[in-house]
C-alpha positions as CSV (number, residue, x, y, z in Angstrom):
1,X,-16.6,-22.8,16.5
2,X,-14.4,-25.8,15.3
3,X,-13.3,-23.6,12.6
4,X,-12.4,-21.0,15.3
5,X,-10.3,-24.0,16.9
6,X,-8.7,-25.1,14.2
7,X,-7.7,-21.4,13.2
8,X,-6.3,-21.2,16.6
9,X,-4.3,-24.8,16.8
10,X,-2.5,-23.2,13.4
11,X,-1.9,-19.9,15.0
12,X,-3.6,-17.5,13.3
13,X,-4.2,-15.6,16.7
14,X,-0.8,-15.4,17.8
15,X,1.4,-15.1,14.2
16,X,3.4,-12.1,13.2
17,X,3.7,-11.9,9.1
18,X,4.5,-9.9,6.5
19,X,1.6,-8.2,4.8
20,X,3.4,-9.3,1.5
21,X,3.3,-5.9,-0.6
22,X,6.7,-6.6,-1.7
23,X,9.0,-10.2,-1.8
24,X,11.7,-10.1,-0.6
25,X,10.2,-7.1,2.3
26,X,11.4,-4.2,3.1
27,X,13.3,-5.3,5.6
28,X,15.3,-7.4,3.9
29,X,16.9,-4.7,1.8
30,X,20.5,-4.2,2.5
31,X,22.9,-1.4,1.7
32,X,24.4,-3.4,-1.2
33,X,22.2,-1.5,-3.8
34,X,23.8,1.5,-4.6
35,X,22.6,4.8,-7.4
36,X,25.1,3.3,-9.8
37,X,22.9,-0.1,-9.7
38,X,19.6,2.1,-9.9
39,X,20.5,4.2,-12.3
40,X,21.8,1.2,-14.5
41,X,18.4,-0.5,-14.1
42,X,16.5,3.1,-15.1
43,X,18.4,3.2,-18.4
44,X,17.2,-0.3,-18.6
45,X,13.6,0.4,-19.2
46,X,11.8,-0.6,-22.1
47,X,11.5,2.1,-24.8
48,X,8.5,3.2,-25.1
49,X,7.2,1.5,-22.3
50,X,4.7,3.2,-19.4
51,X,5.7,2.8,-16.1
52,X,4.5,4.5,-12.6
53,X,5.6,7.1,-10.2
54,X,5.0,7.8,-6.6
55,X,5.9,10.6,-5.1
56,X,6.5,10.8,-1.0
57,X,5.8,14.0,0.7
58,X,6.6,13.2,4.5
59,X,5.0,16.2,6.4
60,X,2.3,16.7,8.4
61,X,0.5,19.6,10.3
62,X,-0.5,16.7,13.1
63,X,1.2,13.5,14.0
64,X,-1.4,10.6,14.2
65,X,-0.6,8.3,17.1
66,X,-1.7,5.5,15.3
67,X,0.3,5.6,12.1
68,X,3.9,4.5,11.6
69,X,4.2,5.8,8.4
70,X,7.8,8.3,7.8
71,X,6.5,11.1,8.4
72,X,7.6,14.6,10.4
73,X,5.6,17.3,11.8
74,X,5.6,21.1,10.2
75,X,3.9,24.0,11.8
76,X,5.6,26.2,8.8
77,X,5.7,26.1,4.9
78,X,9.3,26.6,4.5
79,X,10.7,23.0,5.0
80,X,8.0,21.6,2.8
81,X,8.8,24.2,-0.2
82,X,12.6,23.3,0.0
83,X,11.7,19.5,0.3
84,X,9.8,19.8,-2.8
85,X,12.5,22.1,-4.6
86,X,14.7,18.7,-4.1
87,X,11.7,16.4,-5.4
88,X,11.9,18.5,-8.6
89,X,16.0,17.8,-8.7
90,X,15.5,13.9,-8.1
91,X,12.4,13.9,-10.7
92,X,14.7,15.2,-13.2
93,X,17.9,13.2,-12.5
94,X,15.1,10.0,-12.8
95,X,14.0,11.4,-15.8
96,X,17.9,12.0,-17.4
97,X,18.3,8.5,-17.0
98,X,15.0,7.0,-18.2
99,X,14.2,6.4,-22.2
100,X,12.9,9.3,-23.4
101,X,10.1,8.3,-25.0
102,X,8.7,6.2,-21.6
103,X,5.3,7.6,-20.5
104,X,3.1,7.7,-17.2
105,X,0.7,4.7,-16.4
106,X,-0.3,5.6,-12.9
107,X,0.5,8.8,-10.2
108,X,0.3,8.6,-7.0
109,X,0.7,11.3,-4.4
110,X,1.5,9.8,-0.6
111,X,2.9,10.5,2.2
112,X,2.8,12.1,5.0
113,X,-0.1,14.4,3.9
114,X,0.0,15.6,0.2
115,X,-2.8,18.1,0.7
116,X,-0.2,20.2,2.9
117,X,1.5,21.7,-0.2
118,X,-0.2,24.8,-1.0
119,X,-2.3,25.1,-4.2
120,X,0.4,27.1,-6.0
121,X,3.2,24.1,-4.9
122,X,0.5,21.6,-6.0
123,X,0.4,22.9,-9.6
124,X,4.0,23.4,-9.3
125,X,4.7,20.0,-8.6
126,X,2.2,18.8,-11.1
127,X,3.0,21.0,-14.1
128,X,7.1,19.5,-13.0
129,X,6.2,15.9,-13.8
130,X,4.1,15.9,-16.9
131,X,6.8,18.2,-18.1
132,X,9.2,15.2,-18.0
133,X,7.0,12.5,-17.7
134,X,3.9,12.5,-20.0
135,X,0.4,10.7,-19.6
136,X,-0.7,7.7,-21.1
137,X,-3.9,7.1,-22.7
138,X,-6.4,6.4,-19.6
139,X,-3.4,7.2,-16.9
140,X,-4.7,7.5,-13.3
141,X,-3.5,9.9,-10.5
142,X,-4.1,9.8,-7.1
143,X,-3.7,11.3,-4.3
144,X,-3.8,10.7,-0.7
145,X,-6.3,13.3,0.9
146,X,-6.7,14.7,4.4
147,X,-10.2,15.7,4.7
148,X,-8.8,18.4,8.0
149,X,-5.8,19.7,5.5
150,X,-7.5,20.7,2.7
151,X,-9.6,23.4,1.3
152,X,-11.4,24.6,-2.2
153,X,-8.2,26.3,-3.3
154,X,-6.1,23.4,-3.3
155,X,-8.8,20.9,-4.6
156,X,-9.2,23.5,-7.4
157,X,-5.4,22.9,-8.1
158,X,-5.4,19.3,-7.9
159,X,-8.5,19.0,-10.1
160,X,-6.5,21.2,-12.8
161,X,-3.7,18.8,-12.5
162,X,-5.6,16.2,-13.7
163,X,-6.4,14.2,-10.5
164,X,-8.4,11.5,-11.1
165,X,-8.9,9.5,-8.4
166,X,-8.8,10.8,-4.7
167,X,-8.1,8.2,-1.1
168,X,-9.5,9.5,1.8
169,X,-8.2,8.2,5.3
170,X,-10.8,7.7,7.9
171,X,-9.8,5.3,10.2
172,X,-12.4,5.6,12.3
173,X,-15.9,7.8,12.8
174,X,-15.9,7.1,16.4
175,X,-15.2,10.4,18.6
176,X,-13.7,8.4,21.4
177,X,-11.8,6.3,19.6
178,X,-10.4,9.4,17.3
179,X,-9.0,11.0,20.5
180,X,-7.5,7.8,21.7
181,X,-5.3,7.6,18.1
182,X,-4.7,11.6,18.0
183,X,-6.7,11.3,14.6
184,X,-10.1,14.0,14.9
185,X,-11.8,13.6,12.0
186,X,-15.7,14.1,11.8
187,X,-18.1,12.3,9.3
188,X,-19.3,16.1,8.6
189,X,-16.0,17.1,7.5
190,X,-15.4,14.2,5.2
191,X,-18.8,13.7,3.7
192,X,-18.3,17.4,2.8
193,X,-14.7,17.1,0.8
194,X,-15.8,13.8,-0.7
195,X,-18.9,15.6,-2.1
196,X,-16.4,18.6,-3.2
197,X,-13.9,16.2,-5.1
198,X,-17.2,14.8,-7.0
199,X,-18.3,18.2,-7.8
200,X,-15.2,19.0,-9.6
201,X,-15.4,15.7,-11.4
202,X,-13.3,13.3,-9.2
203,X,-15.6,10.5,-9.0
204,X,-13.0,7.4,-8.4
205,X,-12.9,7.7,-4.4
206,X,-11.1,5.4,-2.2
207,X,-11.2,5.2,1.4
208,X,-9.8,3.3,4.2
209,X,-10.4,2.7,7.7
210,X,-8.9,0.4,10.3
211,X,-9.7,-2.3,13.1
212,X,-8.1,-3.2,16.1
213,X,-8.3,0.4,17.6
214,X,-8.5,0.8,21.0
215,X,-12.3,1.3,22.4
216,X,-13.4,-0.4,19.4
217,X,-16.1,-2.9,19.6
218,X,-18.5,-4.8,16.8
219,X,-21.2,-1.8,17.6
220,X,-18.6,1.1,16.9
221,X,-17.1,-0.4,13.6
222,X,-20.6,-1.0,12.2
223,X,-21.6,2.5,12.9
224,X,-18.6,3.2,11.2
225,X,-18.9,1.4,8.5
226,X,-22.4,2.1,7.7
227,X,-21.2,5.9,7.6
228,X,-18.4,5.4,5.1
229,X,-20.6,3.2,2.8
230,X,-23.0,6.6,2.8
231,X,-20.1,8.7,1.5
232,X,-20.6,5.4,-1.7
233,X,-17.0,4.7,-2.2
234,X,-15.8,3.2,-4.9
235,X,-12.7,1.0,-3.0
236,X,-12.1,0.4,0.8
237,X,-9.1,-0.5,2.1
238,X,-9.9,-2.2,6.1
239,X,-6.6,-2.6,7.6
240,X,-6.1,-4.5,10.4
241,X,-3.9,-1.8,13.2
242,X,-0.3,-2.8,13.6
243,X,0.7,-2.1,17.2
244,X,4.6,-1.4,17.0
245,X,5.4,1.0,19.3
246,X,9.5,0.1,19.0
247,X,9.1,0.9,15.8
248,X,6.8,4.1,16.2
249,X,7.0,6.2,19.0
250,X,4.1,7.4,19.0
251,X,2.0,4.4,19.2
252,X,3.0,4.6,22.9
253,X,0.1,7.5,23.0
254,X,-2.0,4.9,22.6
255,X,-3.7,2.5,25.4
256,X,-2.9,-0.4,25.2
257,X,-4.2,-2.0,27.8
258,X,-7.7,-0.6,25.4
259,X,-6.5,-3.0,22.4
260,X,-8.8,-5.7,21.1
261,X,-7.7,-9.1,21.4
262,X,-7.0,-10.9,18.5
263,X,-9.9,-12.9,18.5
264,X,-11.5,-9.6,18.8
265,X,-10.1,-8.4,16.0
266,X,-11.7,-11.4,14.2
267,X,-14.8,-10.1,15.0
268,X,-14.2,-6.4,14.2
269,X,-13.1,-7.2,10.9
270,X,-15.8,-9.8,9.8
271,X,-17.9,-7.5,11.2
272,X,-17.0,-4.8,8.6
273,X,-16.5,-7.5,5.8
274,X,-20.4,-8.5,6.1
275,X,-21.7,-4.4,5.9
276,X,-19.3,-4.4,2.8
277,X,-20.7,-7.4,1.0
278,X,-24.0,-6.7,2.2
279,X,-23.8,-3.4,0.3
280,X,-23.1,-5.4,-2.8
281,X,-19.3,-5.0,-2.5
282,X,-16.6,-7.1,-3.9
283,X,-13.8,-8.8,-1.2
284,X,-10.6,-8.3,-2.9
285,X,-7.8,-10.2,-1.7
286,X,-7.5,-9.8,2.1
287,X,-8.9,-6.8,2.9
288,X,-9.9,-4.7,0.2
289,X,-14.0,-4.3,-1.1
290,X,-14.5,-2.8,-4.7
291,X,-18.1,-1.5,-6.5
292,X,-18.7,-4.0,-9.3
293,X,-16.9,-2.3,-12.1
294,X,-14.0,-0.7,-10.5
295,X,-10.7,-1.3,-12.0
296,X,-10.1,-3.7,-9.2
297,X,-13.0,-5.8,-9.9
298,X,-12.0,-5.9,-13.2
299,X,-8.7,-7.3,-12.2
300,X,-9.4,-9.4,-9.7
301,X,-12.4,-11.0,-12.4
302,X,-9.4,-11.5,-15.2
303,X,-6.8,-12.3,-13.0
304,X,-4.7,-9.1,-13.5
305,X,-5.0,-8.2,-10.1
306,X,-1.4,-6.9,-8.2
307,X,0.1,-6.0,-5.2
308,X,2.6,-3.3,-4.4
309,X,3.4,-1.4,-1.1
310,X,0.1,0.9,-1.7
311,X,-1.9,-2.4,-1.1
312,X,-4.0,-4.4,-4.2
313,X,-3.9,-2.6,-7.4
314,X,-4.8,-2.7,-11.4
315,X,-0.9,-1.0,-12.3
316,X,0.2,-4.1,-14.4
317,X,3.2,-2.5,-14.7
318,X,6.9,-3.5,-14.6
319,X,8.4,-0.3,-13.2
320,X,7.5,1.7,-10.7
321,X,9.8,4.5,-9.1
322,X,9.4,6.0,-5.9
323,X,10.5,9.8,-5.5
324,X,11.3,11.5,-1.8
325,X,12.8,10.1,1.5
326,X,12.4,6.8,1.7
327,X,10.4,5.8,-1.0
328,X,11.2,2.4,-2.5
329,X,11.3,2.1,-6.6
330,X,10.6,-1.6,-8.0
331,X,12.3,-2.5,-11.1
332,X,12.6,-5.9,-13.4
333,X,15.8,-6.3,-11.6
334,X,14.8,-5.4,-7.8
335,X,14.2,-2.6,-5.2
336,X,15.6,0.4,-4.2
337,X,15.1,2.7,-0.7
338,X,15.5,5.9,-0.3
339,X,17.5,7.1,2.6
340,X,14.7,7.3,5.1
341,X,15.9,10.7,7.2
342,X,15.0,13.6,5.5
343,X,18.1,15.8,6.0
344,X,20.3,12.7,4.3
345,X,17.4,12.2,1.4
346,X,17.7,16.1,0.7
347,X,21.9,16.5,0.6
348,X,22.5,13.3,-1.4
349,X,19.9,14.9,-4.2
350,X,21.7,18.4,-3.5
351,X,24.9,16.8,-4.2
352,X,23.7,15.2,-7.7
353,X,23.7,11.7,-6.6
354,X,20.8,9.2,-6.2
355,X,19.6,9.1,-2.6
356,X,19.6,5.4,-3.0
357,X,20.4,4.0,0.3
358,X,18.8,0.2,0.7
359,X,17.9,-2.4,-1.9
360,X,17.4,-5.8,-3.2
361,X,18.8,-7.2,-6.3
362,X,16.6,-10.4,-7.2
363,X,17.6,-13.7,-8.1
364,X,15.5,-16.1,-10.0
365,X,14.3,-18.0,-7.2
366,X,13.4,-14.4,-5.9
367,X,11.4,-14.0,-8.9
368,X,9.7,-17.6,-9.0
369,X,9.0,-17.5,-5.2
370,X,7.8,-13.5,-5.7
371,X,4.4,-14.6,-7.7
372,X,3.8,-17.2,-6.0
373,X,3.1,-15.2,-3.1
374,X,1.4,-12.2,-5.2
375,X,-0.8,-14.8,-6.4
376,X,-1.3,-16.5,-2.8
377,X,-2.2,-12.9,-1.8
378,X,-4.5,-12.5,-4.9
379,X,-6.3,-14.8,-5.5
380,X,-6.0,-17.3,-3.2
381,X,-4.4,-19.9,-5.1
382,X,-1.6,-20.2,-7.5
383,X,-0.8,-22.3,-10.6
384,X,3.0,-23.3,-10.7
385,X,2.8,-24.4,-14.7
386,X,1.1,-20.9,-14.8
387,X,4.0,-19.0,-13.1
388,X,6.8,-20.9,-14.5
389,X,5.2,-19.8,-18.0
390,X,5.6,-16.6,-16.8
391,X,10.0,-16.7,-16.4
392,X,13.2,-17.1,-18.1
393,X,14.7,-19.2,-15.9
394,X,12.7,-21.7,-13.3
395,X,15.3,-22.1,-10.5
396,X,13.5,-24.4,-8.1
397,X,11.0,-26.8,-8.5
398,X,8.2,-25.7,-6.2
399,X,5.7,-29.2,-5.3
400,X,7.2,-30.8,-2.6
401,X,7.1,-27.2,-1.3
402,X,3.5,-27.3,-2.2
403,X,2.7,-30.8,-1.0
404,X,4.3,-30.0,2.4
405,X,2.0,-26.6,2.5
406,X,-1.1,-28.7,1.5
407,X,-0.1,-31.0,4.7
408,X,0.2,-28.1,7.3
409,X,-3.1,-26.6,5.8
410,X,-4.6,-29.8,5.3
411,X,-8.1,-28.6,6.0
412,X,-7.7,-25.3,4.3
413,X,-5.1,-25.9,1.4
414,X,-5.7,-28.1,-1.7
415,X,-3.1,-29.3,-4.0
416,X,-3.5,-31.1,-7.1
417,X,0.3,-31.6,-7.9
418,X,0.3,-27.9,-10.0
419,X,-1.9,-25.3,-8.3
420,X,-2.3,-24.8,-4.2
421,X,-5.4,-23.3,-3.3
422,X,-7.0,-21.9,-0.1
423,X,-10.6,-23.0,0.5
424,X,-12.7,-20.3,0.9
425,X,-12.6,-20.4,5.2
426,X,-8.8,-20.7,4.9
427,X,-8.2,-16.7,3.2
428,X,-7.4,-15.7,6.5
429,X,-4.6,-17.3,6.5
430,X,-3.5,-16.0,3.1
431,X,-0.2,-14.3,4.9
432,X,0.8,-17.3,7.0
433,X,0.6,-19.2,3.8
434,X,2.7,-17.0,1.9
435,X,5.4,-16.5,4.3
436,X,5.8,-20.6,4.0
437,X,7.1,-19.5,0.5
438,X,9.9,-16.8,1.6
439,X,13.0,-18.3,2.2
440,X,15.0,-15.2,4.7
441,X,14.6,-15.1,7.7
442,X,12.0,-12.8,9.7
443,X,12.3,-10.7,13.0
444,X,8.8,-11.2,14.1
445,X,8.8,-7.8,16.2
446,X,8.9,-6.2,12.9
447,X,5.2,-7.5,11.5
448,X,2.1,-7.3,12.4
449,X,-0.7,-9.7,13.7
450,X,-1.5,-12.4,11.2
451,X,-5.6,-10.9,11.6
């Protein structure tokens, strides 16, 4: 209970933060970053080098209330097959202006819902990148599966592509809470495709669900999570809801006047964590749980472990470029956006140009102040001799920031005059931490809850 206290004096019930998947965030980026800056910093990848490539498809047959995710609904097959005659354009205007021996790391189909394109558009799609863009030894893709928009014909066509590894949404099991976030999904249904992508050989699975949904309680999430640990995932992903309606329309579908508290939401997600641990999983970072063995493991165990805007990941590397509306790329030199609206994504790529709309060149102290948070995020603690090994240029000397951190946290944070780190009560704090590291300033209405 004092730890409750304390975690309540420092206002981890009450903060709005950045979940940290990118420094500076998203919405930071400015229109100064134009498609002559990206396509300078494309022809500025390493020879040779691998990098990754995700790949936005922002339709759906059903709008979750819940998400706020870019995504538009489709009732017909025509605006998604002319979307993805465009992806094809951008791919290859990427792929003009990339070295030509570079080759593909990691894959990653999102969106939206991926498993709307039909199986003929999937191996389309497919058969379009590793014309341009071919695999490396060991190269992962994924793709983001909808258990309700997808059938043996189009897993057949992903499984011929080469898919590897397969992320299931779930949310939640619960049938009351399903209609209260416009997301029906049964256990049935999902057990059933998970056990179809393993019978063609896809036996990476990840799957993610979320707390701090209306109606839920500590009961409800258990049951839940006792499900999804029968389907024997290999990762989990338990997101904490971010309630935004401004920001997402269709979050005003949802009661809110049903919401967990936020001390509720402390108990929903320890709730969860314990199942996951109990069932021999490994916590990664914040909220992620990996099988002993998984790549993530792995990197979290040899401290490889990143963080990009899919979350915690193994992809150690430099470049990764994000095809579709809005999709952000992340370079050595900084980001770049997408225009966001369809319509504007689609006429820019017509026209031959780069849909680059929003970006973020970064400086040095960008860079310095950038893994320091990753690592924050990561593992909990970070090493500045360790990090300043890692750069050109050290722009800022970082320990009184540290020492004033180590005082704020003082019975959470330890600081030995090089590396902070959080004691193993203070991880839920991991974001608050971090954001004492970023320097712009922050519209709280655009985060979520701290927990």
């Amino acid at each position: 209970m004092d730890n409750i206290k304390q975690l309540n004096q420092l206002g981890l019930f009450d903060a709005k933060v950045p979940r940290y998947t990118s420094y500076p965030t998203a919405p930071q980026f400015t229109t100064g970053i134009h498609a002559k800056e990206f396509e300078a910093w494309l022809r500025a990848v390493t020879p040779g080098s691998a990098i990754s490539l995700y790949l936005h498809i922002p339709f759906c047959r059903r709008l979750c209330w819940f998400c706020a995710c870019r995504t538009q609904g489709v009732s017909k097959d025509a605006p998604v097959l002319s979307y993805l005659k465009t992806l094809k354009d951008e791919l290859a205007m990427v792929a003009a202006a990339l070295p030509k021996d570079v080759t593909l790391s990691r894959l990653h189909w999102g969106g939206g819902t991926p498993t709307i394109l039909s199986a003929e558009a999937i191996t389309s799609l497919a058969t379009a990148v590793r014309a341009v863009l071919p695999f490396a030894p060991a190269a992962e893709f994924s793709v983001e599966i909808d258990p309700s928009e997808v059938d043996d014909a189009r897993l057949d066509a992903f499984a011929g592509a080469g898919m590897n590894r397969a992320s299931i949404g779930i949310q939640d099991f619960d049938p009351k809470i399903q209609a209260a976030i416009g997301r029906e999904q049964s256990y049935e249904l999902t057990s059933d495709v998970a056990d179809k992508l393993r019978a063609r050989g896809i036996h990476s699975l990840n799957t993610d669900i979320l707390y701090g949904l209306p109606f839920q309680d500590a009961g409800s999430i258990a049951d839940t999570t006792r499900k999804l640990l029968s389907l024997n995932p290999d990762r989990v992903a338990l997101y904490g809801y971010a309630h935004v309606p401004w920001m997402a329309r269709r979050q005003t579908m949802i009661p809110e006047d049903k919401l967990p508290t936020a001390m509720e939401r402390l108990v929903l997600a320890n709730t969860a964590r314990d199942l996951f641990l109990a069932a021999g999983y490994r916590a990664i970072g914040i909220d992620h749980f990996a099988k002993v063995g998984d790549g993530l493991d792995v990197a979290a165990r040899s401290g490889k472990l990143r963080r990009n805007f899919q979350g915690y990941t193994d992809d150690t590397c430099d470049t990764l470029i994000g095809l579709g509306a809005s999709a952000i790329s992340k370079l050595p030199q900084g980001y770049v956006q997408n225009a966001s609206a369809t319509a504007s994504y689609v006429a820019q790529i017509r026209d031959d140009k780069f849909a680059s709309a929003r970006g973020h060149a970064s400086t040095d102290d960008d860079k310095l102040r950038a893994r320091v948070i990753e690592e924050i995020m990561c593992t909990f603690q970070v090493s500045l001799s360790k990090v300043e090994a890692e750069l050109d240029v050290i722009p800022v000397d970082l320990r009184a920031e540290f020492a004033r951190v180590q005082q704020k946290f003082a019975h959470y944070a330890n600081f030995d005059g090089d590396r902070l780190s959080l004691t193993s009560k203070a991880q839920l704090l991991a974001r608050m931490v971090a954001r004492e590291f970023d320097v712009y300033a922050m519209n709280e209405q655009g985060h979520s809850l701290a927990i």
